[in-house]
N, C-alpha and C positions, 0 to 999 in steps of 0.2 A: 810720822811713822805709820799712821793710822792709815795713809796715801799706798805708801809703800806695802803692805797688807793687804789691800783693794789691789791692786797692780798684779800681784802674784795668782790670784786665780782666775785671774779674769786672762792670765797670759796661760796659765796650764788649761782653761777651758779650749785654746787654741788648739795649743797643741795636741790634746786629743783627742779633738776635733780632726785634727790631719792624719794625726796617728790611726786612727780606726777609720776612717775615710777609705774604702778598698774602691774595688771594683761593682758593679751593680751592675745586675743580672735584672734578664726580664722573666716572668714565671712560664712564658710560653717559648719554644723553640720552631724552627721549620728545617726542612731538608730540600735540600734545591739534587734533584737526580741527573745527573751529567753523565754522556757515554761519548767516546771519540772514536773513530774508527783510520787506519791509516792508510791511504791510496797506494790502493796497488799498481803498478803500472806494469803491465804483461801482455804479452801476446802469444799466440801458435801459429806456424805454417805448416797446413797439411796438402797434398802428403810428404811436403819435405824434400821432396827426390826428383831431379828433372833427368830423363836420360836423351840428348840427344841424338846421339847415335853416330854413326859414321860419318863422316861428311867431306865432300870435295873441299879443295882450295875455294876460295870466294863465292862458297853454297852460305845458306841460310835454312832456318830449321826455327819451330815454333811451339811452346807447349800449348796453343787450341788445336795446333793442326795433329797435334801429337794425344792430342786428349789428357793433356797434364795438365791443363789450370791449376792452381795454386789459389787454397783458400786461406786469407789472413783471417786471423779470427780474433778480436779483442778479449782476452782472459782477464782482465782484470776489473776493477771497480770503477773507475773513472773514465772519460772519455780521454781516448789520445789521439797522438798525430803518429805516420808511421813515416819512418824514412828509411832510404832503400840505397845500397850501394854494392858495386862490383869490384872484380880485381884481378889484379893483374898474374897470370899464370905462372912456372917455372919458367914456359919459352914463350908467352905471349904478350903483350901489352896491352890493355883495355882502352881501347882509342874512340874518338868518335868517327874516323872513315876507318875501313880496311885496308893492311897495307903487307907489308912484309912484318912478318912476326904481328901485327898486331890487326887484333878483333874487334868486333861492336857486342855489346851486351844491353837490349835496352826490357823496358817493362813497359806492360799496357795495362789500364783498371777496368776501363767502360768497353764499348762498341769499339773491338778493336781492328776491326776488318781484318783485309789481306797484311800480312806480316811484309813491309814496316809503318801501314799505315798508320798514326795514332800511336805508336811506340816513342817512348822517351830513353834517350842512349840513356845509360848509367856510367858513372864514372867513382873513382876511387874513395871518392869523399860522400858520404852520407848527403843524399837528394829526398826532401819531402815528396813523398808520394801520394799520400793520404793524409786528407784535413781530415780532424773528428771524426774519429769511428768511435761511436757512442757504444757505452753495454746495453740502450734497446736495440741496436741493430749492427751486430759488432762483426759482422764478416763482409769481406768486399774478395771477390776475386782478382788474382793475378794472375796475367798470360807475360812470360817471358819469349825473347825473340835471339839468335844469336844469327852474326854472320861471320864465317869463319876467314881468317887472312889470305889475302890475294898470293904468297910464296909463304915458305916457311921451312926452319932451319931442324922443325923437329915434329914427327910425325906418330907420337904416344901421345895417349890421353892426356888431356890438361882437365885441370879443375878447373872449372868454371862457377865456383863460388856466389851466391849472390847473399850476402845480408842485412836482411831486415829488422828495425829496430825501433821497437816503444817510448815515446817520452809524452809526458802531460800537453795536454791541449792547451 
């Protein structure tokens, strides 16, 4: 019996033991200061507007010759890539030769000389233009070039659309 009596507190010191057992804190804290910011990806083209004007059958026309360059300008936080595409009109088709109903549409970045030297056709589907345009140096100019179809079945203004578009590097 006497066992049995030794037993029992020695079993409740346990249990106490666990019972009050919590959590344990240290008396000092710290603070760790965390900020995120979230990549913008953006661009501007000024001024936006190419007019080329009238144009014969199987003429060409240029925005250096026209004094239109086109500045891209990186607006946003991160470096991007820009890529660039054309399209195809009510009555024209965006080709890579000239032909009946259909046109060339192409872009130049650097030393673009006489139009079409250095020019890159453009075609319907998004073409990298520009590797890294960084925000220290976030503008790169663009000279666009058109040549207009050898025949053609409609002789009102077409849109000649070009655009341009931002994604991360």
């Amino acid at each position: 019996m006497f066992k049995r009596l030794l037993v029992i507190p020695i079993i409740s010191v346990f249990v106490l033991a666990f019972y009050y057992s919590g959590d344990v804190f240290a008396l000092d804290t710290g603070t760790v200061t965390a900020t995120v910011t979230v990549q913008e990806i953006s661009l501007t083209v000024s001024d936006g507007t190419v007019a080329y004007g009238i144009l014969a059958l199987s003429a060409t026309n240029n925005t250096s010759t026209l004094t239109q360059t086109q500045i891209v300008e990186n607006t946003g936080n991160v470096t991007i890539d820009v890529n660039i595409k054309g399209q195809d009109t009510v009555s024209w088709t965006l080709a890579s030769t000239i032909g009946a109903d259909q046109y060339i549409h192409q872009f130049c970045l650097a030393t673009c000389g006489t139009y079409p030297t250095n020019y890159t056709p453009m075609t319907t589907g998004y073409t990298q233009a520009i590797n890294d345009l960084t925000i220290a140096s976030p503008t790169q100019n663009l000279d666009l070039g058109i040549s207009t179809p050898s025949t053609s079945t409609d002789y009102t203004q077409q849109s000649v659309d070009v655009m341009v578009q931002a994604v991360a590097a």
